[in-house]
TIVODREN-228602 format. One record per residue: residue number from 1; residue in three letters; x, y, z of N, C-alpha, C in turn. Coordinates in steps of 0.1 Angstrom, whole numbers, padded with zeros to 4 digits. Example, Ala and Ser with C-alpha at 12.3 -4.5 7.8 and 13.67 -1.06 7.14 Angstrom:
PT   num   residu   neast   nnorth     nup   caeast   canorth    caup   ceast   cnorth     cup
PT     1      Ala    0132    -0057    0078     0123     -0045    0078    0132    -0033    0078
PT     2      Ser    0128    -0022    0071     0137     -0011    0071    0129     0000    0079
//
This chain:
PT   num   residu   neast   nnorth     nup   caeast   canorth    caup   ceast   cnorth     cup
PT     1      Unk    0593     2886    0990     0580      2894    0991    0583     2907    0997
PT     2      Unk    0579     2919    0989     0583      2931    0996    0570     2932    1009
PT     3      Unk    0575     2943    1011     0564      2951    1029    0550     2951    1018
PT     4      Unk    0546     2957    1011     0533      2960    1004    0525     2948    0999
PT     5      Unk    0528     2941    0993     0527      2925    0991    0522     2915    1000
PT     6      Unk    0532     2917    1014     0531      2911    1023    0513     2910    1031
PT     7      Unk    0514     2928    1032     0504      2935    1038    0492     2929    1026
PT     8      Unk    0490     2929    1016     0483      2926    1010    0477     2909    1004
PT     9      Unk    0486     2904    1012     0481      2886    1010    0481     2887    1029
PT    10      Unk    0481     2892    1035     0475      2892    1050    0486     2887    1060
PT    11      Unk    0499     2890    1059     0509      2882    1066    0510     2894    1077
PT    12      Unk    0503     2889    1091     0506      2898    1101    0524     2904    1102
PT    13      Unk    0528     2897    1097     0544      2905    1106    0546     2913    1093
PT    14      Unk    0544     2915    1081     0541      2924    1071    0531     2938    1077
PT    15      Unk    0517     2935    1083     0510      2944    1087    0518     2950    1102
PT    16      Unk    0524     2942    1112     0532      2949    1121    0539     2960    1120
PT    17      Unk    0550     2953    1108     0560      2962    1101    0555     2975    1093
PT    18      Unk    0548     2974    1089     0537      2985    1078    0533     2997    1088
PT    19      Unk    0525     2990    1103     0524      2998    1108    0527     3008    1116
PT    20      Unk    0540     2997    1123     0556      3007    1129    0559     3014    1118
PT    21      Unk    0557     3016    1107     0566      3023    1092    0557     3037    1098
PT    22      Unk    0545     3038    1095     0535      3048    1094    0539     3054    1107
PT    23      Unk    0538     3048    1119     0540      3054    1130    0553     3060    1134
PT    24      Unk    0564     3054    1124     0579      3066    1128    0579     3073    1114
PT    25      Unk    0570     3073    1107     0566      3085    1096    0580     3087    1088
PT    26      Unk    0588     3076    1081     0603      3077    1070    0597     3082    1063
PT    27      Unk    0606     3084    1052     0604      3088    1041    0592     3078    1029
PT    28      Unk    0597     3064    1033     0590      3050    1023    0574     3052    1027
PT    29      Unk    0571     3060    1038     0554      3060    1039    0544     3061    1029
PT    30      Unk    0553     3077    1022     0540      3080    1013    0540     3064    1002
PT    31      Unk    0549     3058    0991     0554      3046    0984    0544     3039    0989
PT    32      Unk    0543     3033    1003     0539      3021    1007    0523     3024    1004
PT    33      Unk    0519     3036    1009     0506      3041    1004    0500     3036    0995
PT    34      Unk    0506     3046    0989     0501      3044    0972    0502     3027    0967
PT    35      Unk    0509     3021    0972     0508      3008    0968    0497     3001    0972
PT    36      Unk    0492     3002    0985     0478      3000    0990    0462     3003    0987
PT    37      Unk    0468     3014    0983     0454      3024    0979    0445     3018    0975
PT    38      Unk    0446     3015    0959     0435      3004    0950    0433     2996    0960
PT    39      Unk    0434     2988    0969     0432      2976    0973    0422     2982    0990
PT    40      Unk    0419     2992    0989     0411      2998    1010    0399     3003    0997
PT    41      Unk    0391     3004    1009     0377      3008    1005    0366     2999    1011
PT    42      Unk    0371     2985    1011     0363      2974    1013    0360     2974    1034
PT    43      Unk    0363     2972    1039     0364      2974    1057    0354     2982    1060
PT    44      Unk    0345     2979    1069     0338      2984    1079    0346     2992    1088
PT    45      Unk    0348     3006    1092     0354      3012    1104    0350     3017    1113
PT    46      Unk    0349     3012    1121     0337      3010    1139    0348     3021    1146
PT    47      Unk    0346     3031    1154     0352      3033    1160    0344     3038    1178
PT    48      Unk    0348     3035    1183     0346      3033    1200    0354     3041    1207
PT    49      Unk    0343     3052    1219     0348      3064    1222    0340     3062    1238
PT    50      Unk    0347     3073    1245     0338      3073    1257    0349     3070    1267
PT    51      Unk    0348     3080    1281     0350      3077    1291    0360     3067    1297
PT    52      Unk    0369     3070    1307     0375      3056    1312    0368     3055    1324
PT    53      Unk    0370     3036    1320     0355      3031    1333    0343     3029    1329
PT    54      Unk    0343     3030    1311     0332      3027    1313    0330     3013    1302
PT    55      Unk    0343     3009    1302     0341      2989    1294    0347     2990    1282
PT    56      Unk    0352     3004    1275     0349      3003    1263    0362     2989    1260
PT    57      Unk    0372     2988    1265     0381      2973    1259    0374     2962    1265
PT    58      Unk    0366     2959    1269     0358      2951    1271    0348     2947    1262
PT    59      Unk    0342     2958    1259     0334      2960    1245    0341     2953    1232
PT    60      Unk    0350     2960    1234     0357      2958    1223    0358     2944    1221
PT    61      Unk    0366     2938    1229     0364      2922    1230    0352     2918    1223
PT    62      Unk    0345     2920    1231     0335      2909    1228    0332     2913    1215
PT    63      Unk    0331     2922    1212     0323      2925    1193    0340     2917    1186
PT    64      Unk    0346     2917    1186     0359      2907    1180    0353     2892    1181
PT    65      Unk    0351     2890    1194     0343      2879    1192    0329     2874    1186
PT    66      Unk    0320     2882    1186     0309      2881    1180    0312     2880    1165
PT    67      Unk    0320     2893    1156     0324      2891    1149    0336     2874    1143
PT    68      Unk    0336     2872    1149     0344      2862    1142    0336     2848    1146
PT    69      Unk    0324     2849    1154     0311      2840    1156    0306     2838    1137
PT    70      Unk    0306     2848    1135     0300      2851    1121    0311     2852    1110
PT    71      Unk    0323     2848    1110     0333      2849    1101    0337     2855    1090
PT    72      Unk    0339     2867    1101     0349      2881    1098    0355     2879    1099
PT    73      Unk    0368     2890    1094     0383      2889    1099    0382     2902    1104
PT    74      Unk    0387     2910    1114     0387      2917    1126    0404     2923    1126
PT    75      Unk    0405     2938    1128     0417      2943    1130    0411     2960    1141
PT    76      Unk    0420     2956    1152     0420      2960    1161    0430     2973    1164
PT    77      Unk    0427     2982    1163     0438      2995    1170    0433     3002    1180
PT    78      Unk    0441     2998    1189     0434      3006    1206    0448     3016    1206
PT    79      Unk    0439     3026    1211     0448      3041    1205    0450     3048    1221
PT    80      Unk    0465     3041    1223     0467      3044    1240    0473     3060    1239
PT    81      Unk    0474     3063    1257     0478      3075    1257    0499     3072    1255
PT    82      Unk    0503     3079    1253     0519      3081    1253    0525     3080    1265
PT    83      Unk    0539     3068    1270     0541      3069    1277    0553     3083    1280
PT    84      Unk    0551     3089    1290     0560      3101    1294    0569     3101    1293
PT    85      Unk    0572     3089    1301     0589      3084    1301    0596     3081    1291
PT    86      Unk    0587     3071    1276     0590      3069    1262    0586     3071    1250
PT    87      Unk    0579     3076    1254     0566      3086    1239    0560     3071    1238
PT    88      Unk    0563     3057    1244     0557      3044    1237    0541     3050    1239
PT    89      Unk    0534     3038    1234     0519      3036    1241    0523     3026    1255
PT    90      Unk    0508     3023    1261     0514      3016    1275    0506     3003    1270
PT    91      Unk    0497     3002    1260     0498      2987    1254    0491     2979    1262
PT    92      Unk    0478     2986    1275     0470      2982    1282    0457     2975    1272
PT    93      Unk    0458     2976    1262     0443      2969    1255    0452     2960    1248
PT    94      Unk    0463     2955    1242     0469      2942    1236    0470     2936    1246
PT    95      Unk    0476     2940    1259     0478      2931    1270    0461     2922    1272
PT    96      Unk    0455     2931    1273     0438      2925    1277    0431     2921    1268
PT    97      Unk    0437     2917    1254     0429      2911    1241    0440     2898    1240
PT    98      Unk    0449     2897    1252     0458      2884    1245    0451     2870    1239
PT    99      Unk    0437     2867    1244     0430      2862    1238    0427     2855    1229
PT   100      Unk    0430     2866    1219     0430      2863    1206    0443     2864    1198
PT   101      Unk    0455     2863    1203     0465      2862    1200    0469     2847    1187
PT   102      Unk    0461     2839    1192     0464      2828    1184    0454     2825    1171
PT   103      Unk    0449     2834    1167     0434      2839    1158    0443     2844    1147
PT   104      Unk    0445     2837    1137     0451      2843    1123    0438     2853    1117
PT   105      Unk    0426     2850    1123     0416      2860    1115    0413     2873    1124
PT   106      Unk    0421     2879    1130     0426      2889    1144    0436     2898    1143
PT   107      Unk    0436     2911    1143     0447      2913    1144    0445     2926    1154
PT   108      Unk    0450     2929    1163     0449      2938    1174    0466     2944    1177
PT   109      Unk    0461     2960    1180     0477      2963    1180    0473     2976    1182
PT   110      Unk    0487     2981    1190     0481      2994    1204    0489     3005    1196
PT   111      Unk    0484     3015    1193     0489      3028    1190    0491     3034    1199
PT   112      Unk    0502     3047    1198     0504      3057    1210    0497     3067    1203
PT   113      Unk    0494     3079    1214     0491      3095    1207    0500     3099    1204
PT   114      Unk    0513     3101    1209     0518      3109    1206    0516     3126    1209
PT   115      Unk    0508     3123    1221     0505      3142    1225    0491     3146    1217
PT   116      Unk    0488     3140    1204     0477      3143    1198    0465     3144    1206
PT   117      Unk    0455     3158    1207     0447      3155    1217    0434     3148    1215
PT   118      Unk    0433     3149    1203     0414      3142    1197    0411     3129    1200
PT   119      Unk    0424     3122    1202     0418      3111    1211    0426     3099    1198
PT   120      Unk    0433     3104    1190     0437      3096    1179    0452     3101    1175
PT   121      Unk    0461     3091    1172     0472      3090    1167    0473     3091    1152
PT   122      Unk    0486     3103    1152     0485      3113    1136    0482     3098    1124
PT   123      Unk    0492     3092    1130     0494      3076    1117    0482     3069    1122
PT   124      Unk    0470     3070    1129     0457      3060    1128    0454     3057    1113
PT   125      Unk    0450     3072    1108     0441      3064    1094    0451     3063    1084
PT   126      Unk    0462     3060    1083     0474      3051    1076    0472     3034    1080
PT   127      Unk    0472     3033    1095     0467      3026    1098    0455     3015    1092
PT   128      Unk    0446     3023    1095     0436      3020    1090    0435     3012    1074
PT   129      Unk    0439     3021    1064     0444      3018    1054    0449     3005    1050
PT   130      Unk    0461     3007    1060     0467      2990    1061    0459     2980    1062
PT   131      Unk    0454     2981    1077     0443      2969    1078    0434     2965    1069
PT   132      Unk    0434     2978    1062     0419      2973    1050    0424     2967    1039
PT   133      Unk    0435     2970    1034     0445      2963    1025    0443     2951    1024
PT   134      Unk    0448     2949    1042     0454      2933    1043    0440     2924    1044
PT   135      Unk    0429     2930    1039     0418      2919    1038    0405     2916    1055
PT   136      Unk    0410     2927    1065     0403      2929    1073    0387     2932    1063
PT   137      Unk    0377     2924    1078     0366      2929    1072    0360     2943    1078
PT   138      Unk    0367     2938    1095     0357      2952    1101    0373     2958    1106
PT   139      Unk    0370     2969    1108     0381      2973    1118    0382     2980    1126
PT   140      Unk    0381     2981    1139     0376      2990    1150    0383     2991    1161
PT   141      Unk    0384     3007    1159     0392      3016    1171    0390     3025    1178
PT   142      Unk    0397     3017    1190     0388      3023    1202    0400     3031    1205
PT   143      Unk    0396     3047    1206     0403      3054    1213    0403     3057    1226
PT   144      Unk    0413     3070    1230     0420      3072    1244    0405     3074    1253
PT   145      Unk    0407     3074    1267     0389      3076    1272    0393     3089    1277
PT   146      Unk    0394     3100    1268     0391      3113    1277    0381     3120    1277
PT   147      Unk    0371     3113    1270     0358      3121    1270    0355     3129    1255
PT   148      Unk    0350     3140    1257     0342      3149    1248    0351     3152    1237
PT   149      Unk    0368     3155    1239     0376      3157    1232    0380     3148    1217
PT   150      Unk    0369     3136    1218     0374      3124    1210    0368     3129    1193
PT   151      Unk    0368     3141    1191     0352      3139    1179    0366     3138    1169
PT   152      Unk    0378     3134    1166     0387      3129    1157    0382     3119    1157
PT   153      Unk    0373     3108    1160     0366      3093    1157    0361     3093    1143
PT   154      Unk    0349     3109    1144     0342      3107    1132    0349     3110    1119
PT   155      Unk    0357     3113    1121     0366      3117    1107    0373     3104    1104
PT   156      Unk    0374     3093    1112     0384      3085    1105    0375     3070    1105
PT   157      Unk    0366     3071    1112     0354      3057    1115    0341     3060    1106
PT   158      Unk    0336     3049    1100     0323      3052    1093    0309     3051    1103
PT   159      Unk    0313     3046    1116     0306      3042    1123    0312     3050    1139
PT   160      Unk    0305     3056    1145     0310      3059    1158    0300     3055    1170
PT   161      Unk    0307     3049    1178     0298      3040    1188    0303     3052    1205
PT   162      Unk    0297     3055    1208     0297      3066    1223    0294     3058    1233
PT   163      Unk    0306     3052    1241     0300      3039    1256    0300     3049    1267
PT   164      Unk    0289     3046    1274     0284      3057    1287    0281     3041    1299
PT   165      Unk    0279     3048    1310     0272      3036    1319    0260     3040    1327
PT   166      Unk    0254     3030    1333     0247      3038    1342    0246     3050    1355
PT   167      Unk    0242     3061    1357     0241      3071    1364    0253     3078    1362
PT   168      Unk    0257     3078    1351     0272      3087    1348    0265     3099    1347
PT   169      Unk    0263     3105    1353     0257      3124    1357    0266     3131    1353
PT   170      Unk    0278     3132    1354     0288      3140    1346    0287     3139    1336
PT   171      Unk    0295     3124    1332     0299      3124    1318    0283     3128    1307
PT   172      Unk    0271     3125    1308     0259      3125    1301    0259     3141    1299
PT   173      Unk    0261     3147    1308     0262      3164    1307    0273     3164    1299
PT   174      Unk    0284     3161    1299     0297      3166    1288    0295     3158    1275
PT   175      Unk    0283     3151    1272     0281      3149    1259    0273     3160    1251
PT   176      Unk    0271     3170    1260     0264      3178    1255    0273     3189    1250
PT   177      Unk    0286     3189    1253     0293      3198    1245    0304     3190    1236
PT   178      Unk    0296     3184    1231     0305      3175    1214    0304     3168    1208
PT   179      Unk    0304     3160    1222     0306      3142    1217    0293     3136    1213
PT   180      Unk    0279     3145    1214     0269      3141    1214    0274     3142    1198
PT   181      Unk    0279     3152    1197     0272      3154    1176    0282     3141    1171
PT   182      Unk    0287     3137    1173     0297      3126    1169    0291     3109    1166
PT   183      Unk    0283     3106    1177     0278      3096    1180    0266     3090    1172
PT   184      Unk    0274     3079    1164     0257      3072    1155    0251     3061    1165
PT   185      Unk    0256     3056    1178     0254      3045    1187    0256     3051    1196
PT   186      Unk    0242     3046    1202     0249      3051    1215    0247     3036    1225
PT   187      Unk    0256     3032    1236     0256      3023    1242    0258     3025    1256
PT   188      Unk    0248     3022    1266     0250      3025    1282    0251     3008    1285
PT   189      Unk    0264     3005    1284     0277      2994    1291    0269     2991    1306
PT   190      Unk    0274     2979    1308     0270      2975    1324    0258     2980    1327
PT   191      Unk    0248     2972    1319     0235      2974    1315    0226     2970    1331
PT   192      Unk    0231     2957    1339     0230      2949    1350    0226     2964    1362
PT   193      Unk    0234     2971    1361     0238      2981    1367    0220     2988    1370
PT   194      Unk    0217     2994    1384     0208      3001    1384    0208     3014    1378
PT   195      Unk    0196     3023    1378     0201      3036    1369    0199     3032    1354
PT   196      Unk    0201     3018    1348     0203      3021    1336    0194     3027    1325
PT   197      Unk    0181     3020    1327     0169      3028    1319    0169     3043    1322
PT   198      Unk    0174     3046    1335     0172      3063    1337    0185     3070    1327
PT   199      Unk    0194     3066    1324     0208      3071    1316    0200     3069    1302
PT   200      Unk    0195     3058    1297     0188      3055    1285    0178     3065    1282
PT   201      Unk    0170     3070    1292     0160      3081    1287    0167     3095    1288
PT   202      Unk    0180     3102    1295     0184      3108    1297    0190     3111    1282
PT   203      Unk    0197     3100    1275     0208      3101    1264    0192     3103    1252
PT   204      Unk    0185     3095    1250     0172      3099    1242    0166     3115    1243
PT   205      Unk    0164     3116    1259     0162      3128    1257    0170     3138    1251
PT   206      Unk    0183     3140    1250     0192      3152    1242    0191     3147    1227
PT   207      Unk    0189     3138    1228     0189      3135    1211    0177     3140    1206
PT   208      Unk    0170     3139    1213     0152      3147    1211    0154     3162    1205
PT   209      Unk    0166     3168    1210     0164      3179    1210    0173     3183    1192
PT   210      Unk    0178     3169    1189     0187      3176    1180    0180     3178    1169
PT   211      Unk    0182     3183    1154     0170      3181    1142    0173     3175    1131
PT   212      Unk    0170     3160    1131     0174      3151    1121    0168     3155    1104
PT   213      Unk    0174     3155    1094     0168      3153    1082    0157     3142    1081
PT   214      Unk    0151     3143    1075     0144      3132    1067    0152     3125    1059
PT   215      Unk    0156     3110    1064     0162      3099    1058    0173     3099    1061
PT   216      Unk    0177     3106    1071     0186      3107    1077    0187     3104    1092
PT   217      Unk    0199     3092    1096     0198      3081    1102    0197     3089    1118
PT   218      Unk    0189     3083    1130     0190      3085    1143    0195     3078    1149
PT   219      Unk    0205     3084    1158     0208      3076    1166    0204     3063    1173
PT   220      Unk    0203     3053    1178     0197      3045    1188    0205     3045    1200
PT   221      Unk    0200     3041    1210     0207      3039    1223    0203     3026    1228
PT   222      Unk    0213     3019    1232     0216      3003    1234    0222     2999    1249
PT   223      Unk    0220     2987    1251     0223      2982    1265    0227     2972    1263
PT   224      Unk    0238     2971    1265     0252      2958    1265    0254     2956    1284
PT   225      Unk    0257     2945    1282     0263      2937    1297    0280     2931    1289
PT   226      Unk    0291     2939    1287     0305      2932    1278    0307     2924    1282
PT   227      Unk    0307     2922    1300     0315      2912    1305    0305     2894    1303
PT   228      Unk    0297     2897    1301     0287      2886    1294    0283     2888    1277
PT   229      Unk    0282     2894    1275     0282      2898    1262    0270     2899    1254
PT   230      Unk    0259     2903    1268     0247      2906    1270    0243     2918    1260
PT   231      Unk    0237     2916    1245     0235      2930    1239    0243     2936    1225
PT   232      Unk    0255     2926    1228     0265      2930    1217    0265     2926    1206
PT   233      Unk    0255     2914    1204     0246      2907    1187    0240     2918    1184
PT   234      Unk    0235     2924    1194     0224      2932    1193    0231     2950    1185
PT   235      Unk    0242     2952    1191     0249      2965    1188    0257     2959    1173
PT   236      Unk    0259     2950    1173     0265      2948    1155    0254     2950    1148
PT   237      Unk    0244     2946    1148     0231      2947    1144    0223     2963    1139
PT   238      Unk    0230     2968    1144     0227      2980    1144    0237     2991    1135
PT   239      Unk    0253     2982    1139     0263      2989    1128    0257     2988    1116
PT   240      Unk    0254     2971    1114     0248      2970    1100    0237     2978    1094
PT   241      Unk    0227     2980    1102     0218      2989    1098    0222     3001    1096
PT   242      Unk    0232     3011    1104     0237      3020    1100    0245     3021    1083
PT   243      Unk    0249     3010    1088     0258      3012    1072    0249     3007    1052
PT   244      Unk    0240     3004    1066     0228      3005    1051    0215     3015    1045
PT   245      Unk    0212     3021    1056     0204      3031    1059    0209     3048    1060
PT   246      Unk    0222     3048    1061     0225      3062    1063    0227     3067    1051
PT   247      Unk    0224     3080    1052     0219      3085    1038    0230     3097    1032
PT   248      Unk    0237     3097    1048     0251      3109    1048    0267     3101    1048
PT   249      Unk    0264     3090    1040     0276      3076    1038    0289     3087    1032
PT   250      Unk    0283     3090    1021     0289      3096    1006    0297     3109    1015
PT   251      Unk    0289     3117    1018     0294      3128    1017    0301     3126    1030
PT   252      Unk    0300     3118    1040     0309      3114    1054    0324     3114    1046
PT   253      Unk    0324     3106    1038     0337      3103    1031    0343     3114    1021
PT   254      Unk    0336     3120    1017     0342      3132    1008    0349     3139    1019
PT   255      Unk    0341     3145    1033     0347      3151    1045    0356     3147    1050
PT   256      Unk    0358     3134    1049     0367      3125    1054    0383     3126    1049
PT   257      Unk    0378     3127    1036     0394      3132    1026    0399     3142    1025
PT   258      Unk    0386     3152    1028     0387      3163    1027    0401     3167    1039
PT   259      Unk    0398     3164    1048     0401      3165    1061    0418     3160    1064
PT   260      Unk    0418     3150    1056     0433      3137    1057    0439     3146    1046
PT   261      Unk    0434     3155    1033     0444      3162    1023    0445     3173    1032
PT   262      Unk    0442     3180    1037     0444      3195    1046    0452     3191    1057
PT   263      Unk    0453     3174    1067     0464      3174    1072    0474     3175    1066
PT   264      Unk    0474     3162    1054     0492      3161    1048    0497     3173    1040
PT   265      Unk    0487     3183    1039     0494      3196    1031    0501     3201    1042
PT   266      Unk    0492     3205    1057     0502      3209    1064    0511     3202    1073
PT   267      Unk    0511     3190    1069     0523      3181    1077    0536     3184    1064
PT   268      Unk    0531     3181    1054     0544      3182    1041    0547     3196    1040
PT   269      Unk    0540     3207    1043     0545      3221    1041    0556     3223    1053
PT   270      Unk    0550     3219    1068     0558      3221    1077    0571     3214    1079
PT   271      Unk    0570     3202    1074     0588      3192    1067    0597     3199    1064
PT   272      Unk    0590     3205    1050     0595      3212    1040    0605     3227    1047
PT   273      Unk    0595     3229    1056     0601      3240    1062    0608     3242    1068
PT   274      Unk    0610     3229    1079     0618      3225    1090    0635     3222    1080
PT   275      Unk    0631     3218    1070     0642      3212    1063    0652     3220    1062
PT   276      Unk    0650     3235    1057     0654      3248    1054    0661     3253    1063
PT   277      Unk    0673     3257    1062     0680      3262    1078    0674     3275    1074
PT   278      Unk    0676     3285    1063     0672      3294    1060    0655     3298    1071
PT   279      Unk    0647     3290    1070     0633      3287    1072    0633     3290    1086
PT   280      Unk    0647     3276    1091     0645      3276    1105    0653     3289    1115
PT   281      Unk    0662     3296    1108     0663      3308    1114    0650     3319    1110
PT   282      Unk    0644     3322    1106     0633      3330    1104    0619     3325    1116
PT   283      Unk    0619     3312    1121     0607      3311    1130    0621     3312    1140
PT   284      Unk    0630     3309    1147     0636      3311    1155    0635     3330    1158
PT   285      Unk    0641     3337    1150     0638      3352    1151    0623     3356    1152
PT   286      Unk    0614     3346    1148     0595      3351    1151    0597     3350    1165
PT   287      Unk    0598     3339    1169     0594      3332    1185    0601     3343    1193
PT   288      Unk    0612     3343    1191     0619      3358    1195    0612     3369    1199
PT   289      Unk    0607     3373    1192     0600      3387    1186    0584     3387    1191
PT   290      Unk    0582     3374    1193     0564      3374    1199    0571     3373    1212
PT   291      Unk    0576     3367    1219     0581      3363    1227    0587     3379    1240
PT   292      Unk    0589     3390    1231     0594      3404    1232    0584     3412    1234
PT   293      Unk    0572     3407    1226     0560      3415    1223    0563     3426    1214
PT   294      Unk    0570     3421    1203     0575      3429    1194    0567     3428    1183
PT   295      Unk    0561     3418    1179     0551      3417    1168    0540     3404    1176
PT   296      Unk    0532     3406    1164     0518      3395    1169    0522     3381    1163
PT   297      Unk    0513     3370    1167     0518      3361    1161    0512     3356    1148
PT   298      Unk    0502     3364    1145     0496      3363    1132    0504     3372    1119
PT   299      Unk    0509     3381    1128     0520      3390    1118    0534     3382    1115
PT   300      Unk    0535     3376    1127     0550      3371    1123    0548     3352    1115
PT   301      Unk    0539     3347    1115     0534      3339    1109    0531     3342    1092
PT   302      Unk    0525     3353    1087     0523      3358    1075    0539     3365    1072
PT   303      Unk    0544     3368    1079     0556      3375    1077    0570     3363    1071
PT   304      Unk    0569     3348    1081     0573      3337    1074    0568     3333    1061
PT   305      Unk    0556     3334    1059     0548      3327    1048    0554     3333    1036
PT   306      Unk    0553     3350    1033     0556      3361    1029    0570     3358    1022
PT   307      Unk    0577     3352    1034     0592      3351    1027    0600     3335    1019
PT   308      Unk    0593     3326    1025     0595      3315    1023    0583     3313    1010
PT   309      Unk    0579     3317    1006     0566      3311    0991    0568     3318    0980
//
């Protein structure tokens, strides 16, 4: 049974393999792709953003569980920061989902960034792909917690869930430069917590201000307890209604591709160029030359382009 096969009758150490492949980026990537393609489409992709400290792998859990209450099959990518010392991820959310380790209808597995700053690793929606392949029903990834920076969620999730808690006074103001436009759910975590109804009218309030279409979906704002799992019937409940009611499904996904062809042009352009010794003495003499303040970098950029096309 080849790697594609594998991934496609659901044999985790097939989807392991698949996914280390996408993540050291060989040459067999694009192949494996294309082999999968026909077979993704079908997956729910939840993704879960917000703050550290504020539950979101805890969340996470428990909607794995809920879902598999209701019998789904569930694939997990918690999208860590890069270790310094190894470019690894640090693989703090597989450690804390061991749980489900013995769950053939489970599959959870820690991506690095890689330096990437949106909060998402370049190979996530390869990823993604995979998982959908291999017969996942939902698949949901919780990215890095740095906050406002994460709006790479909505380009690769059909669903974006925003976890806040109660009396977070900062972070509620820094949703106001981004993360707000990102967010189809909103959820204020450690519900138990005083303050909470006041963060709940606070998050409604900015959404007040925003200007919805007609038939076009509003946000809600929700109150989970993870570590009970107080609320989280309640937050799937609401994916689903998103994913039936939203009226900007279609064209989410046109933008979606749009987005994944304008990376790989310029990830295969820049290959291409790196390849080239010719190529690579020409940005060597740019960097040079900006570097001198001998030309701009938009000049010596067009001046590469100019000679190499």
């Amino acid at each position: 049974m080849d790697l594609a096969d594998g991934v496609l009758a659901g044999d985790q150490r097939a989807i392991a393999r698949a996914i280390s492949l996408v993540e050291n980026e060989p040459p067999q990537v694009p192949s494996l792709i294309r082999q999968l393609f026909a077979r993704t489409g079908q997956a729910s992709v939840i993704g879960v953003t917000g703050a550290p400290g504020v539950g979101k792998s805890t969340l996470v859990d428990r909607l794995v569980i809920e879902c598999r209450h209701r019998g789904k099959t569930v694939g997990v990518l918690a999208v860590d920061p890069s270790s310094p010392f190894t470019g690894g991820s640090i693989l703090g959310d597989r450690i804390r989902m061991q749980s489900h380790s013995g769950d053939e209808g489970v599959y959870v597995r820690s991506m690095a960034t890689h330096g990437h700053l949106g909060g998402l690793s370049n190979a996530t929606s390869d990823a993604v792909l995979i998982l959908d392949a291999s017969g996942c029903d939902l698949v949901l990834i919780e990215t890095v917690g740095v906050g406002q920076g994460e709006v790479d969620i909505a380009r690769t999730a059909d669903v974006s869930i925003v976890v806040t808690i109660p009396d977070a006074g900062d972070e509620v103001q820094a949703m106001k430069a981004g993360i707000m436009e990102i967010g189809d759910i909103f959820v204020v975590n450690k519900a138990d917590r005083s303050g909470a109804e006041r963060t709940v009218t606070a998050i409604e309030g900015m959404l007040a201000l925003r200007e919805f279409k007609k038939d076009v979906w509003c946000p809600p704002v929700l109150k989970t307890q993870a570590t009970t799992g107080e609320g989280v019937p309640d937050l799937l409940e609401a994916v689903s209604r998103f994913n039936e009611e939203n009226g900007e499904s279609q064209e989410r996904r046109r933008e979606r591709a749009r987005v994944r062809l304008t990376e790989l042009l310029q990830h295969t352009f820049i290959q291409r160029l790196e390849k080239k010794e010719h190529s690579l003495a020409l940005i060597r003499d740019a960097v040079e030359r900006v570097v001198n303040r001998d030309v701009d970098p938009y000049t010596a950029a067009a001046d590469i382009m100019e000679r190499v096309t």
